[in-house]
LOVOTOR-66608 format. One line per field, with one value per residue (C-alpha): residue number from 0; residue in one letter; x, y, z negated. Coordinates in Angstrom, 1 decimal. Each point is the difference from the previous one (the first is absolute). Layout:
// residues N
i	[NUM:...]
aa	[a:...]
u	[X:...]
v	[Y:...]
w	[Z:...]
END
This chain:
// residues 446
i	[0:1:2:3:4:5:6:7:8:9:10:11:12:13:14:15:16:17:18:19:20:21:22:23:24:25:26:27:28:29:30:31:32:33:34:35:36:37:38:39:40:41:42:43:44:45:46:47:48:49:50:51:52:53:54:55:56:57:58:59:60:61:62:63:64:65:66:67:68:69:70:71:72:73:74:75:76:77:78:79:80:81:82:83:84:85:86:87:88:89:90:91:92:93:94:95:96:97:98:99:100:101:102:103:104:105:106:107:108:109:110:111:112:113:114:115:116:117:118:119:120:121:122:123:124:125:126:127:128:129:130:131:132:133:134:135:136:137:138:139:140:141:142:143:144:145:146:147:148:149:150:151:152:153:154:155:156:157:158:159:160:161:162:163:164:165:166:167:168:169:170:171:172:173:174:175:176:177:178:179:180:181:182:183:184:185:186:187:188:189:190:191:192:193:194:195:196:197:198:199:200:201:202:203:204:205:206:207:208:209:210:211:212:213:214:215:216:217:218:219:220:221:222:223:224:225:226:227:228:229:230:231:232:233:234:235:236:237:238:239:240:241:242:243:244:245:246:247:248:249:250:251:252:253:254:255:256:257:258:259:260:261:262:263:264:265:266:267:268:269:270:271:272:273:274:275:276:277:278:279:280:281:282:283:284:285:286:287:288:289:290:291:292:293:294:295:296:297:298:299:300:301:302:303:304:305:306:307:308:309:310:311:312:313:314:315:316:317:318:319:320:321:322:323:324:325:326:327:328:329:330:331:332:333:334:335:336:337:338:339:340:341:342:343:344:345:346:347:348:349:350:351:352:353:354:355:356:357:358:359:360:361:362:363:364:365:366:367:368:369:370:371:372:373:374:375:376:377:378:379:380:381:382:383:384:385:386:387:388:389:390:391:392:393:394:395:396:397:398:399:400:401:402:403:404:405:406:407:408:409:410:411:412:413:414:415:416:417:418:419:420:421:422:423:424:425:426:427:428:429:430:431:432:433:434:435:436:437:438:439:440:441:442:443:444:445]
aa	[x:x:x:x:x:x:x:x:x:x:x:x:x:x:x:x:x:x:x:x:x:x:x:x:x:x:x:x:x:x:x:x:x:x:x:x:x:x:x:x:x:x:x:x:x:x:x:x:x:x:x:x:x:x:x:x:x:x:x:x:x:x:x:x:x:x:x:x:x:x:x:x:x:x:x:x:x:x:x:x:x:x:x:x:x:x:x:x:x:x:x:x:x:x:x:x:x:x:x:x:x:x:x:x:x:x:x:x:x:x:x:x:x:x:x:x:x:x:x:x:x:x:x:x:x:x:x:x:x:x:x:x:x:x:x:x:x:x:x:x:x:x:x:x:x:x:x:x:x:x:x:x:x:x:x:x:x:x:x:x:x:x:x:x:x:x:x:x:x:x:x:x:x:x:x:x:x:x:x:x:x:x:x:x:x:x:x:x:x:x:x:x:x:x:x:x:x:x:x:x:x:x:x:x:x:x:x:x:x:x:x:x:x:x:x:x:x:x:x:x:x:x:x:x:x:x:x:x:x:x:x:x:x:x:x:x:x:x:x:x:x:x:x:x:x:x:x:x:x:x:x:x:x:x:x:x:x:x:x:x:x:x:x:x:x:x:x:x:x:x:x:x:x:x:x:x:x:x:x:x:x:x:x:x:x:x:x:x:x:x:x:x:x:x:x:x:x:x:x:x:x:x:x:x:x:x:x:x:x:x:x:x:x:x:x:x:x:x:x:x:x:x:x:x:x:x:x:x:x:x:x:x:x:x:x:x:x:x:x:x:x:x:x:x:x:x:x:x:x:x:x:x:x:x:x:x:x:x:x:x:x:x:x:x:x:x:x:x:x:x:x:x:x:x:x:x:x:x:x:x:x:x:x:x:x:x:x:x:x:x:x:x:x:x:x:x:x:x:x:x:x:x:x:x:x:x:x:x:x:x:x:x:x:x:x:x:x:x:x:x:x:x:x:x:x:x:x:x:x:x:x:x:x:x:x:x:x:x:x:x:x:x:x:x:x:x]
u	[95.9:-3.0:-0.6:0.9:3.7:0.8:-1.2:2.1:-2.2:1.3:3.9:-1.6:-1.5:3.1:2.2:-2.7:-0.4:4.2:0.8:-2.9:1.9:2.9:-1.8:-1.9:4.1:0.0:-3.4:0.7:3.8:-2.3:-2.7:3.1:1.6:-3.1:-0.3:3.0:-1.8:2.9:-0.6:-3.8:0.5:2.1:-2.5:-2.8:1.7:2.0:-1.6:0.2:4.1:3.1:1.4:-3.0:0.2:3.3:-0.3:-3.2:1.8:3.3:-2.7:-2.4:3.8:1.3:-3.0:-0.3:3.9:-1.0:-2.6:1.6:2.7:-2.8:-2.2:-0.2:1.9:-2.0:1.2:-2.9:0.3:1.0:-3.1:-2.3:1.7:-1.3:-3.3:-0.1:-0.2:3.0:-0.9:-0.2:3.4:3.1:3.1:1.3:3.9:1.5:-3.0:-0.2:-2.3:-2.3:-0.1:-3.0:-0.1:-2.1:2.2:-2.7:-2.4:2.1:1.0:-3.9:-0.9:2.7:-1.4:-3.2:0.9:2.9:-1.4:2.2:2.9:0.4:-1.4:2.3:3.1:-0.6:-0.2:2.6:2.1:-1.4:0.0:3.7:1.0:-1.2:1.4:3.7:-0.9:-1.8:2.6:-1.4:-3.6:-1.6:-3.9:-0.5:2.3:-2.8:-2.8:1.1:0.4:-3.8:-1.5:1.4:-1.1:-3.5:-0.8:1.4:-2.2:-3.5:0.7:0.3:-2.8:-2.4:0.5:-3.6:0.9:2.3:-2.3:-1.8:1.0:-1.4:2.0:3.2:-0.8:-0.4:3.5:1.3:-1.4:0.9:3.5:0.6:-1.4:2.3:2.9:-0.8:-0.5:3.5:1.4:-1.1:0.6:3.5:0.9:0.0:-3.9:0.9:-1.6:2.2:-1.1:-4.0:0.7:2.0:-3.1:-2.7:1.7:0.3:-1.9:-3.1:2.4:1.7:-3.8:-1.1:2.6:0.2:-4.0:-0.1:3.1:-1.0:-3.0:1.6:2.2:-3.2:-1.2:2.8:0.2:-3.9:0.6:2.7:-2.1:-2.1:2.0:1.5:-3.8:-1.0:3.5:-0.3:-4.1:1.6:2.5:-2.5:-2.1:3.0:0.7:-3.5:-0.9:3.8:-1.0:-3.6:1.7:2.2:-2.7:-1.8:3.0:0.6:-3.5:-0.9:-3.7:-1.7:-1.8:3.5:0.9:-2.6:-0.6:4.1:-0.1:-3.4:1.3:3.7:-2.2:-1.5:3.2:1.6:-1.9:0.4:3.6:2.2:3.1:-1.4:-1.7:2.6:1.3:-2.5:0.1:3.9:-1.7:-2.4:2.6:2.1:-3.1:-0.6:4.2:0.0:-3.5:1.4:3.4:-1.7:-1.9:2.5:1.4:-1.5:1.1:1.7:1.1:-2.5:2.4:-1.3:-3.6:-0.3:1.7:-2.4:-3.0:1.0:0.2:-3.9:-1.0:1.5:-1.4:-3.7:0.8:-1.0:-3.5:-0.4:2.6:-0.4:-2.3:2.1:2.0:2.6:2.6:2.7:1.7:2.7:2.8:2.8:2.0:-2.5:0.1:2.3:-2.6:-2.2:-3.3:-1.9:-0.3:-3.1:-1.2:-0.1:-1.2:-2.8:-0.9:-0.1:-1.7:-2.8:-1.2:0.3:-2.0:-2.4:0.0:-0.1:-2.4:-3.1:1.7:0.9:4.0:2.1:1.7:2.4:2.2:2.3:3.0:1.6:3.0:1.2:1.2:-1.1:2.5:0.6:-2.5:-0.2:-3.6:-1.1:-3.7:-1.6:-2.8:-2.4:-2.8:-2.6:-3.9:1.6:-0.9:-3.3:0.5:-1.4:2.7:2.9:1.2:-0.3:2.1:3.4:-1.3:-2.0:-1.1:-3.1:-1.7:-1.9:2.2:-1.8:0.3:4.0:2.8:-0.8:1.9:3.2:0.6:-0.8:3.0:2.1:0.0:-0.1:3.5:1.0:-0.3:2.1:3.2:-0.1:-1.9:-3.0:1.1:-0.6:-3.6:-2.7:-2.2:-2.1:-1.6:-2.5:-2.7:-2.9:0.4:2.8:3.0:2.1:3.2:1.4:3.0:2.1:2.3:2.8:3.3:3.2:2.0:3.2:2.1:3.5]
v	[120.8:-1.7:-3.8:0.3:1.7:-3.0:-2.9:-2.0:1.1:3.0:-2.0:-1.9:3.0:2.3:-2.6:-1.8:3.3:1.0:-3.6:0.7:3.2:-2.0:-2.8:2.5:0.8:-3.6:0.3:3.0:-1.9:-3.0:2.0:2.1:-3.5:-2.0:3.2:-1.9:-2.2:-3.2:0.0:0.6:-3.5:-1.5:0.4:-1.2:-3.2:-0.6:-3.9:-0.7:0.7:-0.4:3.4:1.6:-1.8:1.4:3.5:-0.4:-1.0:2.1:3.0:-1.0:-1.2:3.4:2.0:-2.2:0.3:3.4:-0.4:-1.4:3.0:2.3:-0.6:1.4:-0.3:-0.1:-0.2:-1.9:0.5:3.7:0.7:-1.8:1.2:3.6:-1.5:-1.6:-3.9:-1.4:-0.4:-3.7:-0.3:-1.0:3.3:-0.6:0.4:1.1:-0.7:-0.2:1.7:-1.7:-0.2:0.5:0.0:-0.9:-2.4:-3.2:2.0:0.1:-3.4:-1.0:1.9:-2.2:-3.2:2.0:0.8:-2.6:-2.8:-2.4:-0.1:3.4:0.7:-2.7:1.7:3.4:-1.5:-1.8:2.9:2.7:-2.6:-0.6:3.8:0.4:-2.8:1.5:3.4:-0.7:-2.1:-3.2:0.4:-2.9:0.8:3.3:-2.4:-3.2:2.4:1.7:-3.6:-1.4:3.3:0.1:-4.0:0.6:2.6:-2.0:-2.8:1.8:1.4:-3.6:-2.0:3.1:2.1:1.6:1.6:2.5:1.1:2.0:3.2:-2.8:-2.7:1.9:1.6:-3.0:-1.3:2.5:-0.3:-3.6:0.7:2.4:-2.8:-2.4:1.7:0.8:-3.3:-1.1:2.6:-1.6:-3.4:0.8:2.2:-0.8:1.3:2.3:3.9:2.1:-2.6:0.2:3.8:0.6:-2.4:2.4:3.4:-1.0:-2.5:2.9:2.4:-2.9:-1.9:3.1:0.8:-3.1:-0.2:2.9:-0.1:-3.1:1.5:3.1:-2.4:-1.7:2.8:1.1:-3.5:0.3:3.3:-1.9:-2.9:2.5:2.6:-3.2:-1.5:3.5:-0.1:-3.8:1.2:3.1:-2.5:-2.4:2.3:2.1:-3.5:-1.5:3.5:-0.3:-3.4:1.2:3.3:-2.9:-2.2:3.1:1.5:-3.1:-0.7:1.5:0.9:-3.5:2.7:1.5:-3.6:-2.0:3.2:-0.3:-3.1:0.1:3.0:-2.2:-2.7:2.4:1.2:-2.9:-0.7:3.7:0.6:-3.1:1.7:3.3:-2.6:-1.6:3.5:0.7:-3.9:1.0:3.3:-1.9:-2.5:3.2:1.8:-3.6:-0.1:3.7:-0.5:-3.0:1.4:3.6:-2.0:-0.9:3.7:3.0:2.5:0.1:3.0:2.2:-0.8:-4.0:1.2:2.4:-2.8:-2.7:2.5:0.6:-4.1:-0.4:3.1:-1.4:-3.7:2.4:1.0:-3.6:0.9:3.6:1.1:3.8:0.6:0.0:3.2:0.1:2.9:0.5:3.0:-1.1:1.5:-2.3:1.3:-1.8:-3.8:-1.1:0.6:-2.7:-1.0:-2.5:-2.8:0.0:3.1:2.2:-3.2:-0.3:3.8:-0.8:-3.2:1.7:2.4:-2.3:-2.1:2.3:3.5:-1.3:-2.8:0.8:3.2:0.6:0.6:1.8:-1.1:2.3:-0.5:2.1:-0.9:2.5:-0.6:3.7:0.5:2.1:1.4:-3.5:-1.6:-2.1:0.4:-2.3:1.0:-1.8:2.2:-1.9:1.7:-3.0:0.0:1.7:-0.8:0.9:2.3:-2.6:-2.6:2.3:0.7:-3.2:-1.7:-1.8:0.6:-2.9:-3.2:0.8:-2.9:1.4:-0.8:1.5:3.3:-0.2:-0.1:-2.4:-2.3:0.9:3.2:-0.9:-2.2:2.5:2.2:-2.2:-1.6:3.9:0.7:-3.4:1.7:3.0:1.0:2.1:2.6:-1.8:0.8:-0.7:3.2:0.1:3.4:-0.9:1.6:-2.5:-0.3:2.1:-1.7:-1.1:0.6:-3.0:1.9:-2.4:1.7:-1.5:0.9:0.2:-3.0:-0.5:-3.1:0.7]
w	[-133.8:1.2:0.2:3.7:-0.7:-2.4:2.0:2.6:3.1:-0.4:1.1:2.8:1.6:0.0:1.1:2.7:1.0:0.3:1.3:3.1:0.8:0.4:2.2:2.7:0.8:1.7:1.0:2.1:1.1:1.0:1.9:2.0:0.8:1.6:2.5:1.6:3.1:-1.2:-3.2:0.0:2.2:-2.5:-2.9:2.5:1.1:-3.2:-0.2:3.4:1.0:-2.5:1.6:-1.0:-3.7:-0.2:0.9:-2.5:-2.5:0.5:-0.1:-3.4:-1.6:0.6:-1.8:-2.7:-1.3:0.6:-2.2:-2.8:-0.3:0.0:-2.5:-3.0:-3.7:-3.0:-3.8:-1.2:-3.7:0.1:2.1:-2.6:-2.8:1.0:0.4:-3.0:0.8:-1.6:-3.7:0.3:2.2:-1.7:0.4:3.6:0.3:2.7:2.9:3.6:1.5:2.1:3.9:2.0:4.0:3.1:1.3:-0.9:2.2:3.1:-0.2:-0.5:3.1:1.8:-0.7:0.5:3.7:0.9:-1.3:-2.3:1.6:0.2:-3.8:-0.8:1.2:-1.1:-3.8:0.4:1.3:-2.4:-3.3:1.3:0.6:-3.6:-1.6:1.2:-1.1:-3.3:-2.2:1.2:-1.4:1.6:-1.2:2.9:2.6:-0.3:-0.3:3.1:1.8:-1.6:1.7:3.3:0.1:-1.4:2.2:3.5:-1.6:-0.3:3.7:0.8:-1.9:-0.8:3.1:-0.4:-3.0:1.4:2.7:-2.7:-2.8:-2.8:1.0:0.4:-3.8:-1.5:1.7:-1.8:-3.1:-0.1:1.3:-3.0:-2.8:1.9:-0.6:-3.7:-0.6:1.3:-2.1:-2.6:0.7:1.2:-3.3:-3.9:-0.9:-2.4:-1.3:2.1:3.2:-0.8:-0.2:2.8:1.9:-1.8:1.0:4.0:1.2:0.5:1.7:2.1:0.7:1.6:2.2:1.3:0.3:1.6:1.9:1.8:1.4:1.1:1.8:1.1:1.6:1.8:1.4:1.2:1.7:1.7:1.1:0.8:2.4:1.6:0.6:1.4:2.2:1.2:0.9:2.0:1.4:1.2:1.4:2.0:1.3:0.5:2.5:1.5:1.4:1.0:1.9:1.4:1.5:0.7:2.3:1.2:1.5:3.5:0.7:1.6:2.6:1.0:0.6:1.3:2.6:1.4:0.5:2.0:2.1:0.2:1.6:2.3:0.6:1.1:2.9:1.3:-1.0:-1.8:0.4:-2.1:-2.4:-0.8:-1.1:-2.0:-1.5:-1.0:-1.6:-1.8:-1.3:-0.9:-2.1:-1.7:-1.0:-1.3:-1.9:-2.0:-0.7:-1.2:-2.1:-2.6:-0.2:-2.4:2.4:3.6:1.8:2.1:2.9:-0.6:-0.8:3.3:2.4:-1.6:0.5:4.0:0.4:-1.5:2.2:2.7:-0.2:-0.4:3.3:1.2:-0.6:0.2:2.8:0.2:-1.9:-2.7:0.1:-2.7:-1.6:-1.9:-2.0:-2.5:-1.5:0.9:-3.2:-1.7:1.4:-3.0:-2.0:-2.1:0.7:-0.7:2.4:2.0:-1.2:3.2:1.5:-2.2:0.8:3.1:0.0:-1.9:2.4:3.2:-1.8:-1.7:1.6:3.6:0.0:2.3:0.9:3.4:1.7:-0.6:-3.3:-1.2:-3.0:-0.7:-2.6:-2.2:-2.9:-1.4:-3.5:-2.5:-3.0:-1.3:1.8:3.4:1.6:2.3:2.2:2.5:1.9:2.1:2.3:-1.5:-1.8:-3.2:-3.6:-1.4:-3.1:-2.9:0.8:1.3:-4.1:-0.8:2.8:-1.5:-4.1:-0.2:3.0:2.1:0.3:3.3:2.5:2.4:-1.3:0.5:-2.2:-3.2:-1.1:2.2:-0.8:-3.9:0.3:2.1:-3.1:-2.7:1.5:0.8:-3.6:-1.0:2.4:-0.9:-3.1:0.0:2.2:2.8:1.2:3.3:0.5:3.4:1.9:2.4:2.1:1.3:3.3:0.3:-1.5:-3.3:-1.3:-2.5:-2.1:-2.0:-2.9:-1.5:-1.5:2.5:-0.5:2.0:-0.5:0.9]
END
């Protein structure tokens, strides 16, 4: 045999290697467990709540007993005898073999993640656990304890070393020289001790070294999914409250021009303006409840479409000229609030201005396979061909060229509802007319 064969790397690397086969078992346990939302919490907040510290350390006390029954049994003097190291050894009689596991490195990465009360408690529970099981050996029972404390301490006075693959290393590394020197502070220092210390502490020093920052990194894609979540969260929210306001705001023109033509009214008609005034107030009370919904029925869309037509009529009178073909098996169906409305609103405002009466809309809701399509048709200016693609995917700064930054929010809230099926297409002729189709999944609430 070569130098290689005889020497005592040739131990460490068969058994590192055999004892991190039986460690990636409770790494792939641990990486199916955190999938669980409450637990993924737990191990997030485990310094901040004593539920989550407890379901922490009920967790990271589980794994490690598991741990320390799964390790591996080694008869020491047998194996060196065949490699040829034992001339200076006095005849062994009778033998134990010795006990190697990964139980320190699971109670490390609980002070590592817990902090030190939860470190703490998993060596005290693990060192116990063994002590029971292991004739009342107290040397594995305080080692257990000094780790789990360790580790909740340099979480707690050197937090910026576990932020990084070195610093979680050298935790390890430190953890496994603290619990050899225990060993052999805590046992009578004798050959078979400093042997026993020789044969393991490489095969147990890399486990744990490495262990920790497998651990490490499962914790960082952690943080990291639940940064990437909380992002997506805040952003959901942060455009929920701007399709909010935006629903909730009416145009300052639609307005500021009833009003004017109430004023007018009043003098030739009060008893039909105070209709209209009750109309108003009506439009107002439906826009501010619709507000706080994600999606009313086209029954409440399409009566609070005929009220703003209606209160256009102040100003417009015949002119505008106004139809509607719906399916009424379809007015249970979802839509979002304000969206024929805003259909609508567009082309009064856009495809009629400067041109002269009649105005015709027309209204359509049909469905589709799955599908409910809503179309308004309007006999206005139409859409010029550069700006008619891009009308809903991004805000059109030009107001004057129609659409922007309403229709950009129409669809951007569309796609919030109901997912990316829901789309805004136009057809349009200039000077002939448009056709606005809305397409979005069929939803009926029962």
């Amino acid at each position: 045999m070569d130098f290689f064969e005889h020497s005592i790397v040739c131990l460490w690397l068969e058994n590192s290697t055999k004892l991190s086969q039986q460690f990636f078992i409770v790494v792939v346990a641990a990486f199916a467990l955190i999938r669980i939302e409450w637990l993924r919490l737990a191990l997030r907040n485990a310094d901040l709540s004593w539920q989550y510290r407890f379901i922490t350390t009920l967790v990271f006390s589980t794994l490690a007993i598991f741990g320390s029954h799964n390790g591996l049994s080694i008869d020491i003097y047998e194996r060196l005898e065949t490699l040829g190291l034992l001339e200076n050894y006095p005849e062994k009689v009778g033998q134990p073999p010795a006990l190697i596991n990964f139980s320190d490195t699971i109670t490390l990465t609980a002070g590592l993640i817990g902090g030190p009360f939860v470190g703490t408690c998993v060596g005290f529970i693990t060192g116990l656990e063994s002590f029971l099981t292991d004739h009342g050996d107290l040397s594995n029972s305080i080692s257990s304890l000094a780790l789990g404390v360790f580790a909740g301490i340099i979480r707690y006075t050197r937090a910026a070393w576990i932020l990084t693959e070195k610093g979680v290393l050298l935790v390890g590394a430190s953890g496994t020289l603290l619990h050899f020197c225990i060993l052999l502070l805590a046992t009578k220092l004798s050959q078979d001790t400093l042997l026993y210390a020789s044969v393991v502490i490489v095969p147990i020093g890399i486990v744990n070294s490495l262990g920790c920052v497998l651990f490490f990194w499962i914790m960082r894609d952690l943080d990291r999914e639940y940064l990437e979540n909380a992002a997506h969260e805040a952003h959901l929210m942060l455009l929920q409250a701007e399709l909010r306001t935006f629903r909730a705001q009416v145009d300052p023109h639609f307005l500021n021009n009833t009003l004017n033509d109430l004023n007018s009214l009043i003098r030739r008609d009060p008893d039909r303006a105070r209709e209209y005034i009750i109309k108003l107030a009506d439009f107002f009370k439906y826009t501010r409840e619709f507000s706080q919904l994600t999606s009313i029925s086209l029954h409440q869309e399409l009566a609070q479409l005929k009220r703003f037509l209606e209160l256009q009529r102040l100003g417009l009178d015949d002119k505008l000229q106004d139809s509607f073909e719906i399916d009424e098996a379809l007015l249970p169906c979802q839509v979002l609030p304000g969206s024929l409305l805003a259909l609508v609103e567009n082309s009064l405002k856009h495809g009629f201005k400067g041109r002269p009466a009649p105005y015709c809309l027309k209204i359509m809701v049909k469905e589709d396979a799955q599908n409910l399509i809503l179309q308004v048709h309007d006999n206005g200016h139409g859409i010029p061909s550069d700006l008619i693609n891009s009308l809903g995917k991004h805000p059109v700064l030009s107001q004057s060229k129609g659409g922007g930054v309403a229709l950009y929010h129409l669809v951007q809230s569309l796609h919030l509802v109901f997912g990316e099926r829901a789309k805004l297409n136009y057809e349009s002729i200039i000077e002939k007319y448009t056709v606005a189709t809305l397409t979005q999944p069929k939803w009926i609430i029962p």
